[in-house]
SELUMTOR-83648 format. One record per residue: x, y, z of N, C-alpha, C in turn; residue number from 1. Coordinates in steps of 0.001 Angstrom, whole numbers. Example, Ala and Ser with C-alpha at 12.3 -4.5 7.8 and 13.67 -1.06 7.14 Angstrom:
2
    n.px    n.py    n.pz   ca.px   ca.py   ca.pz    c.px    c.py    c.pz num
   13190   -5690    7800   12300   -4500    7800   13200   -3300    7800   1
   12850   -2250    7080   13670   -1060    7140   12900      30    7870   2
***
This chain:
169
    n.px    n.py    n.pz   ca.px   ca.py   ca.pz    c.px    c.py    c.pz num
   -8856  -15772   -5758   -8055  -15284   -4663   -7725  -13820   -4906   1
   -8166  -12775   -4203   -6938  -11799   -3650   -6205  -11653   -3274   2
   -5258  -10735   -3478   -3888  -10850   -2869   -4402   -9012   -2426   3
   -4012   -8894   -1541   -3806   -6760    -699   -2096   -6929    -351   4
   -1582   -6516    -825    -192   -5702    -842    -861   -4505     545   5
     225   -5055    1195     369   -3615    2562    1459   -3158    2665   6
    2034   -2065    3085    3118   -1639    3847    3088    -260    3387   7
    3937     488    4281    4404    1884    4384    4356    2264    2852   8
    4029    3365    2628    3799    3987    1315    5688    4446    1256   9
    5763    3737    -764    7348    3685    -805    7542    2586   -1155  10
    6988    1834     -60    7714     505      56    7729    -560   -1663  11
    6971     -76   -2508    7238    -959   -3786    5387   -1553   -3750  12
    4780   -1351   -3086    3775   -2174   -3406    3240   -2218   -4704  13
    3194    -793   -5541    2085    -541   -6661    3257   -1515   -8178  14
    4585   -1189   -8033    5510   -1983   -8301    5789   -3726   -8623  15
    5645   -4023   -7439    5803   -5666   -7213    4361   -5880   -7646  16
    2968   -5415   -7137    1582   -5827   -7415    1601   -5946   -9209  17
    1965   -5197   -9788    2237   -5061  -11297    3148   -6601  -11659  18
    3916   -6388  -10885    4734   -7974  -11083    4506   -9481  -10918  19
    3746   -8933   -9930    3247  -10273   -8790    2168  -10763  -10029  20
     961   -9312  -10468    -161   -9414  -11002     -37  -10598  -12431  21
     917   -9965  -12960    1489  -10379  -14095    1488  -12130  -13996  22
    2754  -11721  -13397    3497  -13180  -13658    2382  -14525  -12914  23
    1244  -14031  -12296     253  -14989  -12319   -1080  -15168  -12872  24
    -714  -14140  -13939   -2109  -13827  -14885   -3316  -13387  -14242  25
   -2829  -12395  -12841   -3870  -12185  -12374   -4292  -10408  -12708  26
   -5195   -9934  -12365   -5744   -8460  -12632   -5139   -7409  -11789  27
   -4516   -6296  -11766   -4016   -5395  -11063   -4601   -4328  -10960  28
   -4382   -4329   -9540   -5395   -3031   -9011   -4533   -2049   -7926  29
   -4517    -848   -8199   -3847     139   -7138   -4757    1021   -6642  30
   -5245     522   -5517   -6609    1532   -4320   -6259    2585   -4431  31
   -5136    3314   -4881   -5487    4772   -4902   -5790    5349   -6325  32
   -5932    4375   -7045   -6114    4968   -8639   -7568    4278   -8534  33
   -8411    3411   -7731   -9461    3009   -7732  -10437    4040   -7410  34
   -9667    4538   -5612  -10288    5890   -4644  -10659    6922   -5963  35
   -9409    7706   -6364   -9566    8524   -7593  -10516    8565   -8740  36
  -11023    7104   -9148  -11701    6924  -10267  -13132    6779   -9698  37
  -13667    6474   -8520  -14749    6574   -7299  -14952    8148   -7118  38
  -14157    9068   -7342  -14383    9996   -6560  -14347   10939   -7882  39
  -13640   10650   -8958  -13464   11546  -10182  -12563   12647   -9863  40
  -11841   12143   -8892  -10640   13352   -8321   -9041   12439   -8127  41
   -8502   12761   -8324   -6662   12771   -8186   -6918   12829   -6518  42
   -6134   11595   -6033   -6116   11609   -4722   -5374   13000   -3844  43
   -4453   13337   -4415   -4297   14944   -3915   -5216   15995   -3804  44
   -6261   15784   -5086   -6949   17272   -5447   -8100   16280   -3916  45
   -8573   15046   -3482   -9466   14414   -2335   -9289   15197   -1250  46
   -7409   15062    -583   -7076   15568     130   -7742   17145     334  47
   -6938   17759    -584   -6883   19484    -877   -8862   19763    -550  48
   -9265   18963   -1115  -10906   19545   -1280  -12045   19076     121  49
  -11252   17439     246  -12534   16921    1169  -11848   16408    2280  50
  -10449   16400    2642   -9947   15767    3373   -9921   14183    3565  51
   -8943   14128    4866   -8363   12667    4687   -9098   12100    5471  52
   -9953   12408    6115  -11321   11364    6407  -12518   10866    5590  53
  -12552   11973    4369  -13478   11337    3700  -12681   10677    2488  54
  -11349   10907    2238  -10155    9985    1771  -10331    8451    2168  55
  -10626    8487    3517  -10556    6885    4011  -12077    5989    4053  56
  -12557    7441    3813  -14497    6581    3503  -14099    6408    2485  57
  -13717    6937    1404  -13939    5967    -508  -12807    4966     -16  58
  -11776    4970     213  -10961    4017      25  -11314    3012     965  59
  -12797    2554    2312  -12799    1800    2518  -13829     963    1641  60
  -14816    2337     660  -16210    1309     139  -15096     489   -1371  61
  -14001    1656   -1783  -13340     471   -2629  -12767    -739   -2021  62
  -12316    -538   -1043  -11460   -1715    -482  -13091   -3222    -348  63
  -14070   -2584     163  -15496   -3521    -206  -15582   -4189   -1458  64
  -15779   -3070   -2676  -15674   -3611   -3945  -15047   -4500   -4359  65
  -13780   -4212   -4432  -12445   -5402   -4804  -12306   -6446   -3935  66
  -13084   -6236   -2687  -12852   -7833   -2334  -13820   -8642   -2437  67
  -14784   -8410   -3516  -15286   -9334   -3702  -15101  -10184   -5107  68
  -13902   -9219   -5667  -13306   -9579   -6898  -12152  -11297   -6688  69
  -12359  -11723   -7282  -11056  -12857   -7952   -9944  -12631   -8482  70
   -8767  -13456   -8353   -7942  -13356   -9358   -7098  -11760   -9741  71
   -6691  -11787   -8468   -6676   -9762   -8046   -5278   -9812   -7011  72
   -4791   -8835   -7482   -3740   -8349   -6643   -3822   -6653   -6520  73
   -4211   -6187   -5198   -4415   -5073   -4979   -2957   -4467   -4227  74
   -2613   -3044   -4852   -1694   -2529   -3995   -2803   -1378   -3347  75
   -2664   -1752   -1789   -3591    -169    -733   -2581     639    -849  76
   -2911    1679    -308   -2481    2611     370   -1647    2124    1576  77
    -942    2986    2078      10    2929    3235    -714    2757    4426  78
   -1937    4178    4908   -2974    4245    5706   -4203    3030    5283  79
   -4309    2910    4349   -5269    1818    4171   -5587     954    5406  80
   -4855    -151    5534   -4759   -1755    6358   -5681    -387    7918  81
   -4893     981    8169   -4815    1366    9966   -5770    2191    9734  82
   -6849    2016    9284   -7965    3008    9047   -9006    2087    9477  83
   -9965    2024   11034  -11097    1394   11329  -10886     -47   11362  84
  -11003    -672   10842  -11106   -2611   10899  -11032   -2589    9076  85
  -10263   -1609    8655   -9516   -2410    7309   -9126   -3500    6748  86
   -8049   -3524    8364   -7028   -4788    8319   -8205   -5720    8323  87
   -8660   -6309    9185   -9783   -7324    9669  -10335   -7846    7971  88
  -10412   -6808    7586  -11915   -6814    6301  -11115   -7522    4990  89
   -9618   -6893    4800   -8611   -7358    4129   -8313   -8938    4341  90
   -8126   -9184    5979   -7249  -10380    6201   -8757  -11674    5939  91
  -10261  -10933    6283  -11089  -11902    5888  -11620  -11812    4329  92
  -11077  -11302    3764  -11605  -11194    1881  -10461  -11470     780  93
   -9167  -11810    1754   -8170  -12487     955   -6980  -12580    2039  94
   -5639  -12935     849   -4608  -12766    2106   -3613  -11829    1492  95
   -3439  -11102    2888   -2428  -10295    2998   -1126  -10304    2536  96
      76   -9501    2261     988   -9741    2483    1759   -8227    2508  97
    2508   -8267    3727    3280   -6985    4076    4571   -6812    3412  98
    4947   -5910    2678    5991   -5536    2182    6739   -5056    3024  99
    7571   -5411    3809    8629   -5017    5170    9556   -4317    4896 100
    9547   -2865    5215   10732   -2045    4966   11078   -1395    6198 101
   12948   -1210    6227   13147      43    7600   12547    1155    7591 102
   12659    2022    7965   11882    3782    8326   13514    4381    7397 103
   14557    3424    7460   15500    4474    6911   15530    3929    5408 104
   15216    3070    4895   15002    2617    3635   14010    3276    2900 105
   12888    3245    3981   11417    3930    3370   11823    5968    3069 106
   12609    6033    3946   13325    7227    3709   13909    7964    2553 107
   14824    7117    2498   16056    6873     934   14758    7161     232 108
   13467    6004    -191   13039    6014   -1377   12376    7361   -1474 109
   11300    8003    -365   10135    8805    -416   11021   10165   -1018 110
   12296    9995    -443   12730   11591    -625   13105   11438   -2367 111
   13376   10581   -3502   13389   10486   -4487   11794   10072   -5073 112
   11046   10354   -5071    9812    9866   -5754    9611   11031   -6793 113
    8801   10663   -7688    8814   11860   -8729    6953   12108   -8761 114
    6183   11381   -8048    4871   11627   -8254    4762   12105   -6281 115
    4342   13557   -6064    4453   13978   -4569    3306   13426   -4159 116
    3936   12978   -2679    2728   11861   -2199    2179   13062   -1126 117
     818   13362    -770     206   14537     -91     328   14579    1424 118
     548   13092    1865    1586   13749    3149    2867   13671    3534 119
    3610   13827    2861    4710   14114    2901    5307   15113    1962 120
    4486   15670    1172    4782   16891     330    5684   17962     839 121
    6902   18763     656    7362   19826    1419    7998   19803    2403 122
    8429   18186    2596    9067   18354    3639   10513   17528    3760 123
   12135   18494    4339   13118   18158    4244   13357   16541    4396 124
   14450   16641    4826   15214   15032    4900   15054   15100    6482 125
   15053   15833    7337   15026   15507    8449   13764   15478    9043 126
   12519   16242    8351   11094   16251    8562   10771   14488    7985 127
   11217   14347    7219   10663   13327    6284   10983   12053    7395 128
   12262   12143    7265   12704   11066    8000   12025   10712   10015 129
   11802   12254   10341   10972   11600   11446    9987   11411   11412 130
    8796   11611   10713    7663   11588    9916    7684   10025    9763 131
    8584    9529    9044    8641    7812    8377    8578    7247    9909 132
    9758    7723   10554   10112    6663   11908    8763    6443   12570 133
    8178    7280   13082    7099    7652   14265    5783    6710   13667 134
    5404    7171   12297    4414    6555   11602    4303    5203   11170 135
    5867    4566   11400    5622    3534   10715    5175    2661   12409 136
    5995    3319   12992    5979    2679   14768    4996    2598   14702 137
    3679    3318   14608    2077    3373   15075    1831    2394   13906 138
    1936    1795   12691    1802    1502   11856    2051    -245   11454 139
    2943    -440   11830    3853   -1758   11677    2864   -2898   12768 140
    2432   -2510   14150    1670   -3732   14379     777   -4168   13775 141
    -105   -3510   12728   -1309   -3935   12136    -736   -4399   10992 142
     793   -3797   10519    1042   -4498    8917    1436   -6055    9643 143
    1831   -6056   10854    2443   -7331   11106    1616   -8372   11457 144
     -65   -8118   11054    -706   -8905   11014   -1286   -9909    9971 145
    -499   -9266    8835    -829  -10438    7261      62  -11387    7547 146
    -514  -12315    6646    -526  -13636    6638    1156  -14385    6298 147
    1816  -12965    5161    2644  -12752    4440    3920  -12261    4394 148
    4186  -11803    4987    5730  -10550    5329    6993  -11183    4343 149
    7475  -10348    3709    8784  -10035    3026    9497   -8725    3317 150
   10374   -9499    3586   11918   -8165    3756   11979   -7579    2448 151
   11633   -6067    2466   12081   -5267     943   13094   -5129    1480 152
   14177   -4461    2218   15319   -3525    2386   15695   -4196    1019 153
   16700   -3359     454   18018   -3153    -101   17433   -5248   -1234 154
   16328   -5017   -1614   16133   -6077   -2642   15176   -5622   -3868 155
   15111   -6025   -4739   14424   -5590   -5929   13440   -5795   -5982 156
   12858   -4784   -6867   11158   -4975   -6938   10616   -6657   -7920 157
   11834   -7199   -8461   11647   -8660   -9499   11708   -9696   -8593 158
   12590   -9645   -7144   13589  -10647   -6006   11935  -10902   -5338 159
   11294   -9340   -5103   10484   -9378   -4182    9107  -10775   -5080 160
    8923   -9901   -6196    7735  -10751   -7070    8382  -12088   -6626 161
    9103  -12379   -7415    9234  -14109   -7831    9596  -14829   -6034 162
    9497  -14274   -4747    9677  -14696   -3613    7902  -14911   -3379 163
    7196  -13665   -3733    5899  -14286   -3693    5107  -14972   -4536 164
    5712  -14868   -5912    4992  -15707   -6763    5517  -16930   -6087 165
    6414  -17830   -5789    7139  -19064   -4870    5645  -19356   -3709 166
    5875  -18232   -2681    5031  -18588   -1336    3662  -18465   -1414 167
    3055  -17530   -2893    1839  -17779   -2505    1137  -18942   -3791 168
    1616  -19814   -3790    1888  -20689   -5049     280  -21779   -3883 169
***
């Protein structure tokens, strides 16, 4: 089985997938350290050099690769699942599950991160924050298509694991 971790970048996926991975002895994988190791570039230096379309060509031939893997818990990307028939390719090569966060939660976290994520680099609390709202709006019907959904707000990255280690039992 695969497991694809979705939701808004922030939301805990690369986090809980480490947890989730664990506590079921399964293999952990984070698509953007996969993209990176495919490409021999730091997903920033992808951006900066080749852009975010050919960003979403490696990260869909990895998203190919790993699903044909076992015993896997992948955290995507944020854009991942809303890039072409992702979602589709995800929801038929394992099951989903959406990490559910507000736009003002996803907020709180992005503006504290210590590794700068490349689109949202440089930009205030009030850029940031409409940036989250708008994106997640275009964003949220396709996460609301896994199989899976958990409420992150205001719960821990351990509350979140052991709720899915429980449901996907």
């Amino acid at each position: 089985m695969v497991l694809f971790l979705v939701g808004f970048m922030g939301c805990g996926k690369s986090t809980v997938g480490r947890k989730l991975a664990e506590a079921k002895g399964y293999d952990f994988v984070d698509l953007d350290a996969e993209v990176a190791r495919l490409a021999g570039m730091s997903v920033q230096e992808i951006f900066a050099t080749q852009g975010e379309e050919a960003f979403r060509q490696l990260e869909r031939k990895a998203i190919e690769q790993l699903s044909l893997g076992d015993r896997m818990v992948v955290a995507t990307g944020g854009g991942a699942p809303c890039y072409g028939d992702n979602m589709a390719l995800l929801k038929a090569k394992g099951t989903t599950v959406y990490l559910k966060m507000s736009a003002e939660a996803l907020t709180e976290r992005l503006q504290h991160v210590r590794i700068p994520r490349p689109k949202v680099a440089g930009m205030d609390a009030k850029q940031l924050g409409d940036y989250v709202t708008k994106l997640l709006a275009e964003r949220e019907p396709i996460y609301m298509q896994s199989k899976v959904i958990v409420d992150c707000d205001q719960v821990s990255s351990n509350v979140v694991a052991g709720r899915l280690r429980y449901l996907l039992k």
